[in-house]
MARTOR-853080 format. One line per field, with one value per residue: residue number from 0; residue in one letter; x, y, z of N, C-alpha, C in turn. Coordinates in pm, whole numbers, plus 50000, padded with zeros to 5 digits. Each point is the difference from the previous one (the first is absolute). Example, Ala and Ser with C-alpha at 12.3 -4.5 7.8 and 13.67 -1.06 7.14 Angstrom:
MARTOR-853080
nr	(0/1)
rest	(A/S)
nX	(51319/49965)
nY	(49431/50105)
nZ	(50780/49928)
caX	(49911/50082)
caY	(50119/50119)
caZ	(50000/50006)
cX	(50090/49923)
cY	(50120/50109)
cZ	(50000/50073)
//
This chain:
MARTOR-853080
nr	(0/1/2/3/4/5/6/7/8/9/10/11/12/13/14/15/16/17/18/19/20/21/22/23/24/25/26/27/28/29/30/31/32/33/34/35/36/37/38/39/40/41/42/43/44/45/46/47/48/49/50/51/52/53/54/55/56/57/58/59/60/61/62/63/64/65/66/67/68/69/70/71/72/73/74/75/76/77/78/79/80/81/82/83/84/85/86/87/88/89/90/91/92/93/94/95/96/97/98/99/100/101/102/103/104/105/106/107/108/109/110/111/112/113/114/115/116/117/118/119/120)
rest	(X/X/X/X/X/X/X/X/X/X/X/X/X/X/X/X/X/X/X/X/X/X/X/X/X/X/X/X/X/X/X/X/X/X/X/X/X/X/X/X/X/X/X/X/X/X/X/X/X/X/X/X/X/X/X/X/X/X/X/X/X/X/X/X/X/X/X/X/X/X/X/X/X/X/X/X/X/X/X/X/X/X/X/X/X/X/X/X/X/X/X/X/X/X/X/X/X/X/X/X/X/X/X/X/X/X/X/X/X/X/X/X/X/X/X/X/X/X/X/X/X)
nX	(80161/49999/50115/49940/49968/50152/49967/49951/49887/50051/50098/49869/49952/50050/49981/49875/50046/50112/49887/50004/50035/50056/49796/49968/50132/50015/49904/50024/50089/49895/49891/50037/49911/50034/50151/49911/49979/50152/50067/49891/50028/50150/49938/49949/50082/50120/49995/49986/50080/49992/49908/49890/50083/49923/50060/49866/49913/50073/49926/49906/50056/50008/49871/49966/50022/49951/49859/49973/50003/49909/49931/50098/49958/49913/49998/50013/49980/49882/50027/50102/49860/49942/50038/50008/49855/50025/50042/49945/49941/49871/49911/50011/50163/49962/49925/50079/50076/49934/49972/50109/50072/49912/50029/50096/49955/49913/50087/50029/49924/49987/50133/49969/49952/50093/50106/49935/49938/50114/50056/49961/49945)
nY	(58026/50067/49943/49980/50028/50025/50045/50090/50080/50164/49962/49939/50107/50107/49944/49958/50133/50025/49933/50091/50110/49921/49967/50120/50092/49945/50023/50130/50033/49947/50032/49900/49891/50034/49941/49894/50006/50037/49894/49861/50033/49971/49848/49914/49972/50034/49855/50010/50052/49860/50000/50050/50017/49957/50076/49936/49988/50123/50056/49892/50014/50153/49987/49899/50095/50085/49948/50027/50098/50029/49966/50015/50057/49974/49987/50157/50086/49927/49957/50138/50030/49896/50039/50094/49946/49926/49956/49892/49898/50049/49904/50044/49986/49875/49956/50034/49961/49846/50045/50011/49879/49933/50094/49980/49869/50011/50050/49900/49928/50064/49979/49879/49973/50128/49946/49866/49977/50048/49933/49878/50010)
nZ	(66077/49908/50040/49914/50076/50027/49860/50019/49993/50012/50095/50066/49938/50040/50168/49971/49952/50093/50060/49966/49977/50089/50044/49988/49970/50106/50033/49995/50113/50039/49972/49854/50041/50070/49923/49972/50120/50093/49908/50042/50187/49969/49929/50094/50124/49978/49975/50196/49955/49914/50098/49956/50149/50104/50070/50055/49864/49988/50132/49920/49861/50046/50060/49858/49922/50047/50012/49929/50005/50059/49931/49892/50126/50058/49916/49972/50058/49933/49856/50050/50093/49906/49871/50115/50029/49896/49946/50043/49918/50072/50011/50071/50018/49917/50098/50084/49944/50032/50131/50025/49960/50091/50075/49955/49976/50115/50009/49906/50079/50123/49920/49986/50163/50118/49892/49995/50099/50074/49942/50057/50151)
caX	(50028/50129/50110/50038/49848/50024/50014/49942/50007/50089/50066/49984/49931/50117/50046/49892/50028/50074/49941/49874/50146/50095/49968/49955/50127/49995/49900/50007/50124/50062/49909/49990/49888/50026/50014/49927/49849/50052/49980/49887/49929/50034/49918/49852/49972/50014/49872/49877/49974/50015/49892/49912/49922/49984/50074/49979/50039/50108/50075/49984/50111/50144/49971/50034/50179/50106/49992/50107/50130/49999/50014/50121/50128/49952/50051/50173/49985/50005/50131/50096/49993/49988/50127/50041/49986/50009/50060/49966/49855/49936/49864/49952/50043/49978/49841/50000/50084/49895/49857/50040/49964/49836/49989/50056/49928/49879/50061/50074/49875/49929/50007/49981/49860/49951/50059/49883/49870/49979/50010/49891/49890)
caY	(50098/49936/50099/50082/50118/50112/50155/50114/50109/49975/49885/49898/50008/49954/49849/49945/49984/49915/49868/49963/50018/49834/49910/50009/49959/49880/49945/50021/49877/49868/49916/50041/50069/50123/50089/49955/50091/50169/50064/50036/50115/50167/50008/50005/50119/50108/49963/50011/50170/50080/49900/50037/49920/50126/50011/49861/49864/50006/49917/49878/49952/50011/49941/49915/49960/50014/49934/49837/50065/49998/49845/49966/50045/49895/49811/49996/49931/49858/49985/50061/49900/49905/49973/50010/49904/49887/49994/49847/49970/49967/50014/50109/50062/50072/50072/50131/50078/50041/50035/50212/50016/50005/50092/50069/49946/50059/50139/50034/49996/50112/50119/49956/50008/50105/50094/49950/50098/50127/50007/49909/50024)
caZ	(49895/49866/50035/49882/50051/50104/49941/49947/49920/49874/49960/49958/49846/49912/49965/49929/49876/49940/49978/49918/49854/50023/49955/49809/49949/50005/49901/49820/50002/50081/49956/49864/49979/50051/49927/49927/50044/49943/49926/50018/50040/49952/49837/49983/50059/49883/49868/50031/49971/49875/49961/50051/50062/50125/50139/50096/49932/50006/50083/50025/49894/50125/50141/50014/49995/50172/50107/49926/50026/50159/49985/50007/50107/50096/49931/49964/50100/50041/49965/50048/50144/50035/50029/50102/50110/49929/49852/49986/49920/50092/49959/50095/49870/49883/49994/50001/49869/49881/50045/49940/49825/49936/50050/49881/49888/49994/50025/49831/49912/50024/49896/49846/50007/49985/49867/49944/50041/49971/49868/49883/50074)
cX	(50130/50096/49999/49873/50026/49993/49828/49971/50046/50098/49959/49950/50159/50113/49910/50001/50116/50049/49891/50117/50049/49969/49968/50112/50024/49923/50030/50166/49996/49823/49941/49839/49938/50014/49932/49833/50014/49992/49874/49909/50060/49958/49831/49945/49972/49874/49885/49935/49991/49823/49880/49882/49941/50144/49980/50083/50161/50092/49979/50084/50128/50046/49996/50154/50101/49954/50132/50144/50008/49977/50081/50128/49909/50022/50173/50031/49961/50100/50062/50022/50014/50152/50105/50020/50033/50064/49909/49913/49896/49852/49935/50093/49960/49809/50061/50067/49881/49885/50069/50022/49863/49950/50043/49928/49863/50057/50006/49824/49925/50080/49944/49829/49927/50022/49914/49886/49995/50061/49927/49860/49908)
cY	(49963/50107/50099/50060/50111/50139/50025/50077/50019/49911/49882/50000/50019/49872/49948/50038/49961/49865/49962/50021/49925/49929/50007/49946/49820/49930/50043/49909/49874/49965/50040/50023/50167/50132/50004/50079/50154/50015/50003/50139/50125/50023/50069/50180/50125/50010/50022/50170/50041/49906/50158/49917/50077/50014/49861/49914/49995/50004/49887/49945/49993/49904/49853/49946/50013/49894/49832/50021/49960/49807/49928/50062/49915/49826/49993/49977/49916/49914/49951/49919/49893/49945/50035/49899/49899/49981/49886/50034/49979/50052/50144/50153/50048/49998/50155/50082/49996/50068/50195/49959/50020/50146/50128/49969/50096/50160/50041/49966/50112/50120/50023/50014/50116/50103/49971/50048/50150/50048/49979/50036/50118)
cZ	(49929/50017/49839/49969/50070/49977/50053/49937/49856/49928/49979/49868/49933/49939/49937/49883/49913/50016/49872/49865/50018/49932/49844/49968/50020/49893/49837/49957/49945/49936/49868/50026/50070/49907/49834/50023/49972/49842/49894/49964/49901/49893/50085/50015/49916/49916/50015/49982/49874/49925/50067/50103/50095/50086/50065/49890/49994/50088/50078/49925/50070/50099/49984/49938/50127/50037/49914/50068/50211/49993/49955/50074/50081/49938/50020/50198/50116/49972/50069/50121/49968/49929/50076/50099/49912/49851/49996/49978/50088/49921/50086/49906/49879/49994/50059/49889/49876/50002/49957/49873/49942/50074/49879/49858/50048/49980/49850/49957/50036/49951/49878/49963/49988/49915/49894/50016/49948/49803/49909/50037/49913)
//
């Protein structure tokens, strides 16, 4: 067991969340594309209420801008690790840095896809 597993209960959700505000802030800090998806989302979103769609289609519009948003905090930290463990150029390195860049590329197309469908559809 991981000595940093020791809370419980209530406290352990409380520490978990402010693990999780660490990590947003970090991230809106410290990664431009990050803060490039927020402000994104604070256009789409909004936008997505001002279109006559059903409740689902709309919150499928929602649901795929967050998700860009939960996929660029998972690349940002891959990243993170692997420049952690390494600054040096290593073929294993950058297939993993490029494999959450292409993780984020399918993330910006399934916004684009399902704002399409449901607009143009």
């Amino acid at each position: 067991m991981s000595p940093f597993k020791g809370q419980t209960g209530l406290k352990r959700v409380l520490n978990a969340t402010g693990y999780s505000f660490d990590g947003l802030q970090a991230a809106f800090t410290g990664e431009a594309a990050f803060r490039q998806l927020v402000l994104l989302n604070v256009v789409l979103i909004p936008l997505a209420f001002c279109f006559e769609v059903s409740r689902g289609e709309r919150a499928l519009m929602i649901a795929a801008c967050l998700l860009a948003l939960i996929v660029e905090l998972f690349n940002s930290a891959v990243e993170a690790t692997i420049d952690r463990i390494s600054l040096e150029r290593h073929p294993l390195s950058k297939n993993a840095k490029d494999m959450g860049s292409a993780a984020q590329l399918v993330a910006l197309t399934l916004i684009a896809a399902v704002w399409a469908t449901i607009l143009l559809g």
